[in-house]
C-alpha positions, 0 to 999 in steps of 0.5 A: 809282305810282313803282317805289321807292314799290313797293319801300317798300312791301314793305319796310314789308310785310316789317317788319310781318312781322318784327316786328309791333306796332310801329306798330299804330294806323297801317296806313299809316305809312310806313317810318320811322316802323316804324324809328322805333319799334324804334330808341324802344323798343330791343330787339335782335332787333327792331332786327336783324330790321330791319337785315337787311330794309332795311340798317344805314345806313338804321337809323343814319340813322332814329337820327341823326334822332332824336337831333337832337330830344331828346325825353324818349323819345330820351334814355330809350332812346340807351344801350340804342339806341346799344349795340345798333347797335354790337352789330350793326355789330361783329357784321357785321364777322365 
């Protein structure tokens, strides 16, 4: 085992931790797929909760992701999901 599949794996440790339930019919989703979760059914808390265990850039990147595919469940949640990670970005700046 490669020491960053370590690294990943207690950070999905950590993640389950934090915000359980995301992703509870896969107990071996890998990390993107908890991000994902969050970033699909926003909800602030689990959403920073997550930026403070793996970074905002990586978070931002999960979205990105996302909203290039356009799905029904993308669309629902980018208000909501666009505003919290602003939220977040601004509130680091303090």
């Amino acid at each position: 085992m490669f020491l960053g599949q370590n690294m990943e794996m207690s950070e999905i440790q950590r993640i389950k931790a934090a915000v359980p339930g995301l992703v509870w019919s896969n107990t071996k989703a890998p990390l993107e797929a908890y991000v994902r979760a969050a970033l699909l059914r926003p909800r602030f808390l689990e959403i920073l909760k997550i930026v403070s265990l793996i970074g905002l850039g990586r978070v931002k990147n999960e979205w990105i992701v996302l909203e290039s595919e356009q799905s029904p469940e993308v669309q629902r949640a980018s208000s909501y999901t666009n505003r919290i990670l602003q939220n977040i970005e601004q509130g680091s700046k303090l």
